[in-house]
N, C-alpha and C positions, 0 to 999 in steps of 0.2 A: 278437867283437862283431858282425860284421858276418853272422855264420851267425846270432845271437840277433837283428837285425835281420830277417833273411830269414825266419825262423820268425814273428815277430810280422805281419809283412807277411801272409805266406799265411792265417795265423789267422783275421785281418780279411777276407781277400779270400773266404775257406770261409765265414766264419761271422760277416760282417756287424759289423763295433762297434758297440755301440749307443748312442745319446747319453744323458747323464748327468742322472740327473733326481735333483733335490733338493726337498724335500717340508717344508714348517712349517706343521703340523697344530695349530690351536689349539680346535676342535672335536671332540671324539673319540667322541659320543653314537650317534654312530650307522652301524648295521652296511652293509658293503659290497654295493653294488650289482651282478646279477647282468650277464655281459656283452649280455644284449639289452634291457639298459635303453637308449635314447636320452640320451647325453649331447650339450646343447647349446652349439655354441662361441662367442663374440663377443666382436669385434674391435672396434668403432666405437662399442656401445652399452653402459650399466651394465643392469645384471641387474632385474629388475621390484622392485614394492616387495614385502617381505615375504620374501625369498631369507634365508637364512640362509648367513651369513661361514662355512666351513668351515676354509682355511686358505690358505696360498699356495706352489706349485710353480716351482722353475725347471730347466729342461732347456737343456742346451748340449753344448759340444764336450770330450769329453776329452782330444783331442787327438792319438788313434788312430779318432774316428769315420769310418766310412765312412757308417753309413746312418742319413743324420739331412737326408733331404727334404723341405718341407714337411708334406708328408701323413703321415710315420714321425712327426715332431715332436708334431702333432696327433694322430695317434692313440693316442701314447704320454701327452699332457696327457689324453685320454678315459677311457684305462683308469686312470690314477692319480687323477684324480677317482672313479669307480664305484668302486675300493678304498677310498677313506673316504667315502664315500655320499653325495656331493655329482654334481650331475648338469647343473652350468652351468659350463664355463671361459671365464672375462673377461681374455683376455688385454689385459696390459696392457704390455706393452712387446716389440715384433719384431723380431729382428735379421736381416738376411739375409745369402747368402753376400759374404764379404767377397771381391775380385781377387787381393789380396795377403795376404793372413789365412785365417782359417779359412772351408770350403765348406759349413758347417752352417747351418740356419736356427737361433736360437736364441730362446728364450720367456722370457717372464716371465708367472704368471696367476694369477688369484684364482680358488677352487673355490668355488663356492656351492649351495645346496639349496634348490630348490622344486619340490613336487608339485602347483601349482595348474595344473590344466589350462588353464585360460582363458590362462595368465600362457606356459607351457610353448607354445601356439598362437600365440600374437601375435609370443612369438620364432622360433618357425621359418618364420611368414610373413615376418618382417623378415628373415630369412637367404635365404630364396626369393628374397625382392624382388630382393639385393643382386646374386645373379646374374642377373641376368636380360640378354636378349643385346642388343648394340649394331646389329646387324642390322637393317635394317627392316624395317618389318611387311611380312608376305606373303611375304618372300624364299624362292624353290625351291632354297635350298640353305644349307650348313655352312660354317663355314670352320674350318681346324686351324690355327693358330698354332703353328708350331717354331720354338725359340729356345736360343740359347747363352749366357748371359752370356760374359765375359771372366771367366777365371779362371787361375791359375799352375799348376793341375794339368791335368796333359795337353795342355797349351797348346799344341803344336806337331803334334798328333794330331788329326786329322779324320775322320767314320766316316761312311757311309751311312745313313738313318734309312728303314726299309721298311714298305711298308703289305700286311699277309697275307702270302702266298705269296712276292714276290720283286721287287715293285714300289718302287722309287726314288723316294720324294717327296720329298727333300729331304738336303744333305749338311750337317752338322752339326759348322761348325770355329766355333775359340772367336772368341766376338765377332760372331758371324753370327745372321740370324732370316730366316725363309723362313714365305711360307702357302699352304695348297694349300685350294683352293675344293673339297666335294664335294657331287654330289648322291646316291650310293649310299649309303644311310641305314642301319642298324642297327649289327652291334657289327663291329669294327675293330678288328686288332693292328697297332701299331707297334711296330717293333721295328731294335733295331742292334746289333751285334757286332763285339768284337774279341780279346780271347784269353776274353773268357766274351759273354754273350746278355743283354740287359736288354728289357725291354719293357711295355708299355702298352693295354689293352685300351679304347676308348673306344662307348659304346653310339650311334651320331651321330645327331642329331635334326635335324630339318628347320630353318633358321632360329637356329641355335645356334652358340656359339663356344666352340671350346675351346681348350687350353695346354698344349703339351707343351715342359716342361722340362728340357733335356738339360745333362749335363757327365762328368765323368770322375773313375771311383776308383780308385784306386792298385789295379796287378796286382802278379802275382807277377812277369812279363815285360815286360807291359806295360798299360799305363793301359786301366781297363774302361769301357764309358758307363753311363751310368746318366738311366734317361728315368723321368718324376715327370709326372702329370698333375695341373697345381697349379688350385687356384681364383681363379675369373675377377677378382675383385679385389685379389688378391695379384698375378697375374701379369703385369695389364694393366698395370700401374705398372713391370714390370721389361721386358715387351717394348718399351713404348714410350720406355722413356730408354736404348735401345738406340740409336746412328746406325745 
């Protein structure tokens, strides 16, 4: 049992579990979308008038997932929407990771179809909007936001989170959040390590804020990190009911 443990463990650890997505398609007219279609996502608003119902997807944890971060979540509702040619997901219900439960974000979303450009522009201006930075105007600089929720996995494991080369901006134990002001503007790796390398590319703009979501996924030795640059409205809500 515990060697058939050990095998599932490393499996996951090699080769990523992937979160479970469940699919009721009641639309079946129309053929699948090529992957450099723009699928549109929304959180807060219903889909313009004139969208057509395709069907509704849910994605969660099976239970063995390791990689199911916000942005895996999301991009795995993108492509299962463009397989049955719908090119809007409404999500309508968000789970996040649980402390004591499961570390997966979980979805609920309705797939819909509209090709009207007018309709297709008013939504990704509304998504533009919704990021948009809390900074004030004019500000000669970025700030990075690094955070940990509390969570049971790797809970007593703490790692260094590095910016390029070998630089220390911050250490990342559970339940902790840290922000580092920068003004060296363009792209940026963050990155941590502990028996494998997780990391984060962010392009930094002047005046902007971003979110790097750190936690930990099961090793074969021991607990991996795993860093997730989420969006600014998903994230601001979890760094700030951080004490």
């Amino acid at each position: 049992m515990k060697k058939k443990l050990y095998i599932l463990i490393s499996l996951c650890t090699l080769f990523s579990c992937s979160p479970k997505i469940r699919s009721l398609i009641s639309n079946t007219d129309y053929n699948k979308f090529e992957p450099s279609i723009e699928v549109i996502v929304l959180d807060s608003i219903s889909p313009p008038e004139g969208s057509l119902f395709i069907g509704k997807i849910k994605i969660g944890d099976t239970g063995f997932t390791t990689d199911c971060s916000y942005n895996k979540v999301i991009n795995e509702a993108q492509t299962e929407a463009r397989k049955h040619g719908a090119n809007i997901v409404q999500i309508t219900e968000l789970n996040r990771p649980e402390k004591w439960g499961s570390t997966c974000y979980k979805i609920k979303a309705n797939l819909y179809r509209n090709l009207n450009p007018v309709s297709l522009q008013q939504l990704s201006t509304f998504n533009a909007d919704s990021k948009v930075s809390r900074l004030p105007i004019g500000a000669d600089y970025a700030i990075i936001y690094i955070y940990r929720p509390k969570m049971i996995t790797g809970n007593f494991i703490g790692y260094k989170v590095r910016m390029d080369s070998d630089s220390v901006v911050c250490t990342a134990r559970n339940g902790e959040k840290c922000e580092l002001r920068l003004k060296d503007y363009g792209k940026h790796t963050f990155w941590a390590k502990t028996e494998s390398k997780d990391s984060v590319v962010i392009n930094v703009e002047r005046g902007k804020e971003y979110f790097i979501r750190c936690g930990m996924n099961p090793g074969v030795l021991i607990s991996r990190p795993d860093l997730n640059l989420v969006e600014n409205h998903i994230a601001i809500q979890e760094y700030e009911s951080m004490q």
